[in-house]
C-alpha positions as CSV (number, residue, x, y, z in Angstrom):
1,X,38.3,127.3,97.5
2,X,40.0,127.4,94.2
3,X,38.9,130.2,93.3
4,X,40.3,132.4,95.9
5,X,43.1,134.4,95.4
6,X,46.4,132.3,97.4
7,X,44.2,129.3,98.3
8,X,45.0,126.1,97.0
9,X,43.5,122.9,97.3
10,X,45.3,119.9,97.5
11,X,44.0,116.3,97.0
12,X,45.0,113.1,98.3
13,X,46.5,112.1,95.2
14,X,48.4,115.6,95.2
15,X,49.9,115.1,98.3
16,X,50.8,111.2,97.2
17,X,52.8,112.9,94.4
18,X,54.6,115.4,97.5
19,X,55.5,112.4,99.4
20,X,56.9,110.6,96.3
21,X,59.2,113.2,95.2
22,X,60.2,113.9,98.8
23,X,61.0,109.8,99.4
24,X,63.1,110.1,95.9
25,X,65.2,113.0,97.3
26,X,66.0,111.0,101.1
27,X,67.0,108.1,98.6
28,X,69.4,110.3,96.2
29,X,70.8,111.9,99.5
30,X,70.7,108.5,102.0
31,X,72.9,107.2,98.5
32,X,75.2,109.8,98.8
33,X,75.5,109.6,102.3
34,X,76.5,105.8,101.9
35,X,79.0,107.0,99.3
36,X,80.7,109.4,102.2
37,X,80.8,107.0,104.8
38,X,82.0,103.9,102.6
39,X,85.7,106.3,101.4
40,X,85.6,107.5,104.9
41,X,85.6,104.0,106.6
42,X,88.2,102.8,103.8
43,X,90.2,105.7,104.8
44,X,90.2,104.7,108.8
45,X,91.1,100.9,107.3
46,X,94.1,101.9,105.7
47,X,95.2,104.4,109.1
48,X,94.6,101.2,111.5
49,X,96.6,99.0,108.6
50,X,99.6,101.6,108.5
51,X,99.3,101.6,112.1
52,X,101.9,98.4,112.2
53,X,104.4,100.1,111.0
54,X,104.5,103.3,113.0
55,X,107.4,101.7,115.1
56,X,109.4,101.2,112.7
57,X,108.6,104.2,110.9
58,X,109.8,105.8,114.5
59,X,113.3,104.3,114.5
60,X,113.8,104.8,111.2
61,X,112.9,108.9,111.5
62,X,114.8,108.7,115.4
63,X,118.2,107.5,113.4
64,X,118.5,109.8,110.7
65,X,117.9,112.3,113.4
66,X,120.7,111.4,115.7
67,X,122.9,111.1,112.7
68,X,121.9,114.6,111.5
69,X,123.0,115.8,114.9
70,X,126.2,113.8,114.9
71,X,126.8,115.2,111.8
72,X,126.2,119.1,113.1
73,X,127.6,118.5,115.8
74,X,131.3,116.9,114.1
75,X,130.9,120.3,111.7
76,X,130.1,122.6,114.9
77,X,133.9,124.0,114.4
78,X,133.1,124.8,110.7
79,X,129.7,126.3,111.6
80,X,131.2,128.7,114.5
81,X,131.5,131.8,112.7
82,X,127.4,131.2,111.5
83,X,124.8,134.0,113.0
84,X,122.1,132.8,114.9
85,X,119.6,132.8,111.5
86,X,122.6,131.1,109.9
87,X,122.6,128.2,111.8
88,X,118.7,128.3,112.0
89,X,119.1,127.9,108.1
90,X,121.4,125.0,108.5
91,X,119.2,123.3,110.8
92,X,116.1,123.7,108.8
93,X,118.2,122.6,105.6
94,X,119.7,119.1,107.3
95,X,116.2,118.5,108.8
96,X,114.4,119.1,105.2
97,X,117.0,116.9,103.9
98,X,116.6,114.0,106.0
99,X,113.0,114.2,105.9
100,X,112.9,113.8,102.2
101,X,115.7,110.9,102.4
102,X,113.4,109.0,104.4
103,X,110.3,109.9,102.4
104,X,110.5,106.6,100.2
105,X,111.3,104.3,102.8
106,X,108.7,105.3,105.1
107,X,106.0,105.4,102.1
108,X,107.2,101.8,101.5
109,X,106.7,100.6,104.9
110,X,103.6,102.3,104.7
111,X,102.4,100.3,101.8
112,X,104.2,96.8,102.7
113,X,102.1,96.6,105.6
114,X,98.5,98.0,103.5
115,X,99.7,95.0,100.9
116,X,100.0,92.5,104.2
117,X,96.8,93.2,106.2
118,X,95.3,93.1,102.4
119,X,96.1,89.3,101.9
């Protein structure tokens, strides 16, 4: 059967050597596979753990906003003459603002309650 042209003949021991190499490559992928799942399940850890602080994290972000409105609202007068894409400017500045006030207090509630759960 060798002989002819597209034919091969395979052996026990040839299909020993298939089976080997194939096993090696499950194991190299199973590994990675691990590797994915273990960061993955880290990440979901660290969502539940930040998960204690999403009510404060709520009144924190529900203040600033109804003292960015206070504030709009006490500066309506000076804001009168504003067009409409005017004041949509305004309002997208104030709100960019107080989001990136409360960006480090958030992150550090965020983190005090990673570094509690963690202890």
């Amino acid at each position: 059967m060798n002989e002819v042209e597209g034919c091969f003949v395979y052996d026990i021991d040839d299909l020993q050597q298939v089976a080997a190499a194939n096993l090696a490559d499950r194991s190299r992928e199973a590994a990675t596979a691990e590797s994915i799942v273990s960061r993955e399940v880290d990440k979901y850890q660290e969502r539940l753990q930040s998960r204690d602080a999403v009510p404060a994290i709520k009144a924190l972000q529900q203040q600033a906003e109804q003292l960015r409105q206070a504030e709009l609202a006490r500066s309506q007068s000076k804001l009168a003459d504003l067009t409409a894409q005017q004041r949509d400017a305004v309002e997208a500045l104030t709100r960019s603002l107080t989001a990136k006030l409360l960006h480090p207090q958030l992150t550090a509630l965020r983190e005090s309650t990673r570094k509690k759960d963690s202890e």
